[in-house]
C-alpha positions as CSV (number, residue, x, y, z in Angstrom):
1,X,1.8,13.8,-27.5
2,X,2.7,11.9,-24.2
3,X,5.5,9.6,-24.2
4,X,3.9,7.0,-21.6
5,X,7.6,5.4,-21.4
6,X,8.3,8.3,-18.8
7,X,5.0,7.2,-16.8
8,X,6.2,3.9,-16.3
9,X,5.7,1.8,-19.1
10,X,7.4,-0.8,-20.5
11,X,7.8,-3.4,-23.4
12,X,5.6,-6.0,-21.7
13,X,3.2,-3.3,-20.6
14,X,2.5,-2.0,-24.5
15,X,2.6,-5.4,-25.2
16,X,-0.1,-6.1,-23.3
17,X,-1.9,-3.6,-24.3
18,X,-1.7,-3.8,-28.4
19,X,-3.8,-7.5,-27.9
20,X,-6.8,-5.1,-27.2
21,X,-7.6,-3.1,-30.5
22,X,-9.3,-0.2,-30.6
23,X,-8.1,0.9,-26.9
24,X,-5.4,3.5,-25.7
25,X,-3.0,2.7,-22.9
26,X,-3.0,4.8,-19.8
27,X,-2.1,4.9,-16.6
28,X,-4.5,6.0,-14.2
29,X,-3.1,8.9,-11.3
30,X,-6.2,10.1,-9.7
31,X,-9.2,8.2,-8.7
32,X,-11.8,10.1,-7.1
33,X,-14.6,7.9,-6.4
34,X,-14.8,5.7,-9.4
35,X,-14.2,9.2,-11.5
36,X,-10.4,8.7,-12.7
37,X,-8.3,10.5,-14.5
38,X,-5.9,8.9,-16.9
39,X,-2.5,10.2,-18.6
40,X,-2.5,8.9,-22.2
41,X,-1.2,9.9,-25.2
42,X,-3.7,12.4,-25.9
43,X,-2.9,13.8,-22.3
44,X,-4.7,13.7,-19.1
45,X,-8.2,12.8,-20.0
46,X,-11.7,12.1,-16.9
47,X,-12.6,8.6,-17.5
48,X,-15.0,6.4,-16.0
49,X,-15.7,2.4,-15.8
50,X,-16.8,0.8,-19.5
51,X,-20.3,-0.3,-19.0
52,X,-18.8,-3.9,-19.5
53,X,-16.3,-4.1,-17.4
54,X,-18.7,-4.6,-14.5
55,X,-18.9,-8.1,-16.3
56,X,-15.7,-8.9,-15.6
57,X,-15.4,-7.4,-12.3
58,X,-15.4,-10.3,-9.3
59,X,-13.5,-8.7,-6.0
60,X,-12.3,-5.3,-5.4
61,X,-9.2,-6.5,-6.6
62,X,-10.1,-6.2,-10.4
63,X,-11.4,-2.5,-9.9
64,X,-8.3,0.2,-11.1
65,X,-6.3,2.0,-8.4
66,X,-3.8,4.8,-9.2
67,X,-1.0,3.8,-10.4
68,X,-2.8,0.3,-12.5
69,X,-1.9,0.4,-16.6
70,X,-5.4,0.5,-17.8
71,X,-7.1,0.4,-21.9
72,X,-9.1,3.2,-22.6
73,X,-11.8,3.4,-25.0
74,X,-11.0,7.3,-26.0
75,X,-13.8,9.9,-25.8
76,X,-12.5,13.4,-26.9
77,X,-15.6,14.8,-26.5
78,X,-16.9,13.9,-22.8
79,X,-15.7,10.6,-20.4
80,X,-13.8,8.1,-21.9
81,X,-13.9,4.5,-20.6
82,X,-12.1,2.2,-19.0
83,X,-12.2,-1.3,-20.6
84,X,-9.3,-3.1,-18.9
85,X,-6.2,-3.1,-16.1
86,X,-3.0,-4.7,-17.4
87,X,-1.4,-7.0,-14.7
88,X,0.3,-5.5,-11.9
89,X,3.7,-5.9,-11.1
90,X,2.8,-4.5,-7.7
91,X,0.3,-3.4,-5.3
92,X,-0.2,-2.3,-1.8
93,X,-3.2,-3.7,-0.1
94,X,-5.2,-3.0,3.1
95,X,-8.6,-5.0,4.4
96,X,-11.6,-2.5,4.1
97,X,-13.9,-2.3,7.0
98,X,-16.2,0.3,5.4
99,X,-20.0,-0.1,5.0
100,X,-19.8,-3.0,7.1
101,X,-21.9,-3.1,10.8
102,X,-20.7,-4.5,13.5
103,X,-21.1,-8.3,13.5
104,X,-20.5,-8.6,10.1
105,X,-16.1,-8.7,10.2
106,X,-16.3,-11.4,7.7
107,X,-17.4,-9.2,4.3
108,X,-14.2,-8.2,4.4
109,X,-12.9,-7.0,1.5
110,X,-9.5,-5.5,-0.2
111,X,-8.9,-2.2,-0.9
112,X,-5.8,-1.3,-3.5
113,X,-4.1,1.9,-2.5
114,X,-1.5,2.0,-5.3
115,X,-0.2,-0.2,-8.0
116,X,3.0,-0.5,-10.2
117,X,5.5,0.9,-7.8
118,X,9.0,0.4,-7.1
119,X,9.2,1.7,-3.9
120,X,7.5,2.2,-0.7
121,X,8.1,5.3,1.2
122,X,7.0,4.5,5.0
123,X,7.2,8.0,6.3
124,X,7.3,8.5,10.2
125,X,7.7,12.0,12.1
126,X,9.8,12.4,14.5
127,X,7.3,14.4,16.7
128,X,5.4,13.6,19.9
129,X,3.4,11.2,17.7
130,X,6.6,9.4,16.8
131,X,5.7,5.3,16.9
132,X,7.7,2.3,15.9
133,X,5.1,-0.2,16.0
134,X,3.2,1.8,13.5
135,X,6.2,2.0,11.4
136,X,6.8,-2.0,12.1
137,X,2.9,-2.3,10.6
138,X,3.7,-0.9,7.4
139,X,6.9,-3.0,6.8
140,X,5.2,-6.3,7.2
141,X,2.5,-5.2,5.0
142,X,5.2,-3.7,2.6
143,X,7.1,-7.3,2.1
144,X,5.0,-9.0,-0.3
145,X,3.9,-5.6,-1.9
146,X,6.3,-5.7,-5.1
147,X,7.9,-3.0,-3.8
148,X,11.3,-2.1,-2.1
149,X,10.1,-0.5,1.5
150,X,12.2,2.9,2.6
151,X,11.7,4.2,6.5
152,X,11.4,8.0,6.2
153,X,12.0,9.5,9.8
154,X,10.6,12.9,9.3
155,X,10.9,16.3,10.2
156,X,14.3,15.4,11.5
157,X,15.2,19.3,12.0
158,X,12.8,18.7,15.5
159,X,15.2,17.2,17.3
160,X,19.2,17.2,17.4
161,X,19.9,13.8,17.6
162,X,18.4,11.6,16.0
163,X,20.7,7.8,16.7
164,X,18.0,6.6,18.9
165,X,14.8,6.7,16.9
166,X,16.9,5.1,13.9
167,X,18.0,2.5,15.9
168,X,14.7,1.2,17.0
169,X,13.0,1.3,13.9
170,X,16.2,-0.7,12.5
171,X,15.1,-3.7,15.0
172,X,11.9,-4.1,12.5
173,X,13.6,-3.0,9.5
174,X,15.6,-5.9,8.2
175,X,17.4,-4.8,4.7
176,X,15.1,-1.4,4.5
177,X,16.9,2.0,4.9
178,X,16.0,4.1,7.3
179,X,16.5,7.5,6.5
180,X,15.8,10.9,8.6
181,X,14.8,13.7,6.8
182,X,13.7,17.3,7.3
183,X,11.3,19.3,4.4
184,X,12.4,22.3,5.8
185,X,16.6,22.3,5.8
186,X,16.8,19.4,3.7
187,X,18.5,16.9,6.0
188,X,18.6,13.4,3.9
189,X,17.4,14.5,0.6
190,X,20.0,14.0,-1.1
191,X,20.1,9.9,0.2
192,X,16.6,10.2,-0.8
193,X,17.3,11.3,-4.4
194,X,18.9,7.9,-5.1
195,X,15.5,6.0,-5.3
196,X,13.8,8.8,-7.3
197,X,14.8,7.9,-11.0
198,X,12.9,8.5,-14.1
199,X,10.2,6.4,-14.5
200,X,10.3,4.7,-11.1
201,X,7.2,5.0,-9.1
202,X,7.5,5.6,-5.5
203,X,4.1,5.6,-3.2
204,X,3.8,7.7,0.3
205,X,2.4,5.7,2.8
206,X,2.2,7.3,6.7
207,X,-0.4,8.5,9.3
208,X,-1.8,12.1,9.5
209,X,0.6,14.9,10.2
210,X,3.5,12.8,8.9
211,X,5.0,15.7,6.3
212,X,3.7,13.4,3.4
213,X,2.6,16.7,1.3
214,X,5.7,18.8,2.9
215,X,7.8,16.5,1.5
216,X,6.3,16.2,-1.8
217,X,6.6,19.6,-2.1
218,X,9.6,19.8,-1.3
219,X,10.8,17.2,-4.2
220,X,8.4,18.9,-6.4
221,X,10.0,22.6,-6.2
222,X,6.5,23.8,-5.8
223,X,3.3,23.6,-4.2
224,X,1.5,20.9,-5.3
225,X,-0.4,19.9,-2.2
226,X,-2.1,21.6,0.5
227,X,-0.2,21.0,3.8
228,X,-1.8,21.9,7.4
229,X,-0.4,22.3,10.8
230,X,-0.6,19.5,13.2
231,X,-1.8,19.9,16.5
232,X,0.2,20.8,19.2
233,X,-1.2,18.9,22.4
234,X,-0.7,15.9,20.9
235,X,1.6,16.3,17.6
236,X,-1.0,14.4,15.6
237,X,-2.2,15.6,11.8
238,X,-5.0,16.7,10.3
239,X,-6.4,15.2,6.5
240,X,-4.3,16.8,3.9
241,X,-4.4,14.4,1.2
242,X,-8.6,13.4,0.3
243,X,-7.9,10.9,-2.2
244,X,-4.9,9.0,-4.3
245,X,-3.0,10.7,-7.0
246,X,0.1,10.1,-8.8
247,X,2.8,12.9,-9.6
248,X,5.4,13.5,-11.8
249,X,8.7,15.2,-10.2
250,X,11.0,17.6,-12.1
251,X,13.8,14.3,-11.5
252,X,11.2,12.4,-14.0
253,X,10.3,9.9,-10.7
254,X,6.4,9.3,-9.9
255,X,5.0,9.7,-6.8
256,X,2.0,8.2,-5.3
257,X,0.6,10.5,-2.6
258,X,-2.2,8.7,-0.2
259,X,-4.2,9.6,2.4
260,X,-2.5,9.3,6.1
261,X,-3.7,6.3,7.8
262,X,-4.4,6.2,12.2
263,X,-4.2,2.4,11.6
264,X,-3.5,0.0,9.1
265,X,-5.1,-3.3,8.5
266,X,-3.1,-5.9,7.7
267,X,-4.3,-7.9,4.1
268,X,-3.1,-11.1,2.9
269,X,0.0,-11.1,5.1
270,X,0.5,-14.1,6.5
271,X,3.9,-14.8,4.3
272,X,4.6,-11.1,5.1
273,X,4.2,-11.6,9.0
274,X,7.2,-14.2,8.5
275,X,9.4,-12.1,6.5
276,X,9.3,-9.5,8.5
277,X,9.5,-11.2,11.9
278,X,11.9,-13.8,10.3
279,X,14.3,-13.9,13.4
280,X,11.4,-14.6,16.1
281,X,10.3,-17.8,13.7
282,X,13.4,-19.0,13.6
283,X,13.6,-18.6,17.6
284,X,10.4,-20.6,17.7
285,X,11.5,-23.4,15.5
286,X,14.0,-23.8,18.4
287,X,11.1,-25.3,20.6
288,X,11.2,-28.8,22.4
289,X,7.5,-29.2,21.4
290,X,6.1,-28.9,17.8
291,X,2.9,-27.4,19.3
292,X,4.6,-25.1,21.9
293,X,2.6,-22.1,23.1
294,X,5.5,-20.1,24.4
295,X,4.2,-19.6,28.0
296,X,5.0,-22.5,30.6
297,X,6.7,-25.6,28.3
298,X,9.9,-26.8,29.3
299,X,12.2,-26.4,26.5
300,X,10.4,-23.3,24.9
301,X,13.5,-21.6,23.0
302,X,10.9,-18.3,22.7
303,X,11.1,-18.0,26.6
304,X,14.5,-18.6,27.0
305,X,15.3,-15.7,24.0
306,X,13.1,-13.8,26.0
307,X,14.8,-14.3,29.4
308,X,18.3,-13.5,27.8
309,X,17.1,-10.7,26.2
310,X,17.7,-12.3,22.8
311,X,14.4,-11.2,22.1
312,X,12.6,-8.2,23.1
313,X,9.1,-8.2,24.6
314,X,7.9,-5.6,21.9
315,X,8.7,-7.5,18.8
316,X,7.1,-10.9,20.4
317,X,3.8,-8.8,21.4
318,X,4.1,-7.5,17.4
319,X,4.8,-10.6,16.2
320,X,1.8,-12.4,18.1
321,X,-0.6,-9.4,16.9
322,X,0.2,-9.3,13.5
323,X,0.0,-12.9,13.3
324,X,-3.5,-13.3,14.5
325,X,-4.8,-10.3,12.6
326,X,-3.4,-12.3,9.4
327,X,-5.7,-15.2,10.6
328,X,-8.3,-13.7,10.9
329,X,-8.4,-11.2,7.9
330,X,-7.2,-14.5,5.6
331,X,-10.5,-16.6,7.0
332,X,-12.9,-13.5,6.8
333,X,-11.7,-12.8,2.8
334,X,-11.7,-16.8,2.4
335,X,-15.1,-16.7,3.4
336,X,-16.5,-14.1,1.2
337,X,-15.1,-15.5,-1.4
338,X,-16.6,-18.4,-1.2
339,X,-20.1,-16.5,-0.6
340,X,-19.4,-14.7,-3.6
341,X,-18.7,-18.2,-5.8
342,X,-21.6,-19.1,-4.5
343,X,-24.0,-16.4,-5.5
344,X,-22.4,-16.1,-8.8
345,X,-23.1,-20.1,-9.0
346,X,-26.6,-19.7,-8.6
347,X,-26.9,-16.8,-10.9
348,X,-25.3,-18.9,-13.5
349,X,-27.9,-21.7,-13.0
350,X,-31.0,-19.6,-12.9
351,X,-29.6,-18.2,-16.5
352,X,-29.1,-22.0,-17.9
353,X,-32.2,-23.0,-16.5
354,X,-34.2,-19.8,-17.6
355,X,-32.4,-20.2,-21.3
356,X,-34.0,-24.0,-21.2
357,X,-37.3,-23.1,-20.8
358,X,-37.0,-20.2,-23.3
C-alpha cells in the first residue's frame, strides 16, 4: 500500500478529502489527454473524468492537471473516475491559444501546467540559444504561482566562465537563485539538492533543448526520459517531453517534467508584472504627472533613470511588453467569462421555464 504522505499530502489535504465518502485520494502525475493516471493507495491506477463532474466543470480551471489532489471513485477492474480536485495550494498557468482562428483572441482560455508545487525550476541553457528575456518571462509568470522560482543555467560544462550570463539574469531575478548547472560533470548539483526534499514538489519549466530530461535523469540515477540532440546551426531543441508527468526521485522529492515552451503566454499576471518589475514601478511613481507616458514630459523620473543609466532599456522594453500582454489576456479571459455566465444563464432559464410548462 502507498503511503500518499510521501506524494505530497498533508493533514488538510486528507482532510479534505474524508468529507467525500466513498472516494480514494490521489494525486494525479500523468495526464494524457483527459486519460490520467493517478497514484493512490492501491498504486498507480488509468482514470478518467466521473460522468458528473462535467456538471461542475465551469473554466479550464476546474479540469485536473498533474500534480492536483483529486477523489477517485476506485475501479479495480477497468478506469476508475475522477469525482473531484482538492484546492490547490499552487498552480502554474499559461493563456491557451489552441483551437482558436485568427480574429477570435478573446476565447482565451487557461491552461494549468502543474499544480501543488513548491518550487519552480526555470531552466535556461547556456548554448547559442541562451536568452534572458525568456528567462525574465517565466519569473513574472512564476511570482503569483505558489511556488518559490529557481533560475537553472544549464549545461554550464559549455562554457568556462560563466559570471556574465548569471549576472544578467540576476537583473530580473529579484530574491530567486540562479544557479548554473551541468548534467554531465555535475557542476551545481549539489546547490540544487537543497530544494529537492521529500515530499516537495518541484516542476521543470524551459524551452526545447533546455536539458529538462538530461537533468531529470541525472537526479533520477537512471533513464527515465528520452533526451535528443539539439541542433547545431542554431542550438535550439527538439520535443522530448509530449505530455506532463510527475516523478518521484530516489531523494523522495517530486518532479513535474513539462513540455519545453518557444514562448510563454503570460495569464493572470498583472500583480505579477509588478512584482517582478518592482524597481521600474517604483521609478515611475517618481513622475511629475499622474498620467505620464514616459516619452516627452518634463519631469518624467522613467526618462531621467533611463538617461543615467539607472535603468536599462531592456528591462523598460520588458516591462512595457509584459504589461500590455497582461491587459490584454485579463480583458480577453474577462470577456469569456462573462460569455460563458451568460450562456449558462440562459440555459438555466430555458430549464425553469421548460420545468413550468411541464
Amino acid at each position: 500500500m502507498f503511503d500518499l504522505r510521501d506524494y505530497g499530502f498533508t493533514q488538510a489535504d486528507f482532510s479534505a478529502a474524508a468529507a467525500w465518502e466513498g472516494c480514494l485520494p490521489g494525486r494525479v502525475v500523468q495526464d494524457r489527454r483527459n486519460l490520467y493516471t493517478v497514484i493512490c493507495e492501491r498504486g498507480e491506477v488509468p482514470a478518467i473524468l466521473k460522468g458528473s463532474f462535467y456538471y461542475t466543470v465551469q473554466t479550464q480551471e476546474d479540469l485536473p492537471a498533474v500534480g492536483d489532489f483529486v477523489l477517485l471513485k476506485y475501479n479495480a477492474q477497468g478506469n476508475s473516475a475522477v469525482a473531484g480536485v482538492l484546492p490547490r495550494r499552487s498552480k502554474f498557468s499559461r493563456p491557451d491559444f489552441l483551437g482558436h482562428e485568427e480574429g477570435y483572441a478573446k476565447n482565451i482560455k487557461e491552461q494549468i501546467l502543474a499544480a501543488n508545487f513548491d518550487f519552480l525550476f526555470i531552466l535556461c541553457s547556456l548554448n547559442g540559444d541562451f536568452n534572458v528575456n525568456r528567462v525574465s518571462r517565466f519569473l513574472t509568470a512564476s511570482w503569483r504561482s505558489g511556488g518559490f522560482p529557481v533560475v537553472l543555467l544549464t549545461k554550464a560544462d559549455l562554457i568556462d566562465d560563466w559570471d556574465a550570463p548569471v549576472r544578467a539574469v540576476r537583473k530580473f531575478a529579484r530574491d530567486a537563485p540562479v544557479i548554473p548547472v551541468s548534467s554531465k560533470t555535475g557542476i551545481g548539483l549539489d546547490e540544487l539538492g537543497s530544494f529537492l526534499e521529500p515530499a516537495k514538489t518541484a516542476v521543470f519549466l524551459g524551452s526545447s533543448g533546455v536539458g529538462k530530461s538530461s537533468l531529470l535523469n541525472r537526479l533520477a540515477g537512471e533513464e527515465l526520459m528520452e533526451v535528443k540532440e539539439i541542433r547545431e546551426n542554431d542550438s535550439k531543441g527538439r520535443h522530448t517531453t509530449t505530455h506532463r508527468q510527475l516523478c518521484r526521485l530516489p531523494s523522495g522529492a517530486l518532479v513535474i517534467d513539462t513540455p519545453g515552451m518557444r514562448e510563454l503566454g503570460l495569464w493572470d499576471a498583472g500583480e505579477a508584472v509588478s512584482i517582478a518589475f518592482a524597481e521600474v514601478e517604483e521609478i515611475a511613481a517618481g513622475c511629475r504627472f499622474s498620467d505620464c507616458t514616459h516619452t516627452t514630459e518634463p519631469g518624467c523620473a522613467v526618462l531621467a533613470a533611463l538617461a543615467e543609466g539607472r535603468l536599462s532599456p531592456e528591462q523598460w522594453r520588458n516591462y512595457r511588453k509584459q504589461k500590455r500582454e497582461a491587459a490584454f489576456v485579463e480583458d480577453s479571459s474577462a470577456y469569456l467569462r462573462q460569455k460563458t455566465e451568460f450562456h449558462k444563464s440562459l440555459a438555466r432559464n430555458g430549464n425553469i421555464r421548460n420545468k413550468r410548462k411541464n
